[in-house]
N, C-alpha and C positions, 0 to 999 in steps of 0.2 A: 570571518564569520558573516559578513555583509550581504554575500552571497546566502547564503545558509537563512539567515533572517531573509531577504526577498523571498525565497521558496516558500518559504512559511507564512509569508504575507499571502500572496498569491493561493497556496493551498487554503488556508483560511477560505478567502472569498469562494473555493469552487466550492468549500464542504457547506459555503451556506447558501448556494448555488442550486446541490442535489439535494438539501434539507429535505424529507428527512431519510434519504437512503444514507448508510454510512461510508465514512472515510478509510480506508485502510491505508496506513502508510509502511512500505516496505521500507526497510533498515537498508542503507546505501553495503553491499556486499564487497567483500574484498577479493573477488573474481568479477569475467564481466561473463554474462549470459551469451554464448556461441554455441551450446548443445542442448541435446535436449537430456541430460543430469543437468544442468543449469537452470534449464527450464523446471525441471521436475522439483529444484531446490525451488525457487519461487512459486512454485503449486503448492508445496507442500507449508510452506509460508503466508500463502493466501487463506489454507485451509484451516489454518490452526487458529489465525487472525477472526475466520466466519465462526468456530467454532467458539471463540470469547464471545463472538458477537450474540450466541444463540441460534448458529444453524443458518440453513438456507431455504427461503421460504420458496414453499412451494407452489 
């Protein structure tokens, strides 16, 4: 877990970094992204995340 808390330290500092744009964090997947259905998983992951957020401003 040593690992796992560093990432978290680290992400911390960048989310107060790009304050106040937000942080999305993707869930570590149990495939690794080589195509684009891979791809398309992580879009559609991006998308659902902006959509809690309230959209994409325009």
């Amino acid at each position: 877990m040593a690992v796992a808390d560093g990432e978290e330290s680290n992400l911390a500092g960048l989310a107060e970094q790009v304050a106040p744009a937000p942080v999305v964090r993707i869930p570590v997947l149990p495939f690794e992204v080589t195509d684009l259905e891979g791809l398309g998983h992580i879009g559609r992951l991006l998308m659902s995340a902006c959509d809690e957020l309230g959209g994409v401003a325009e």
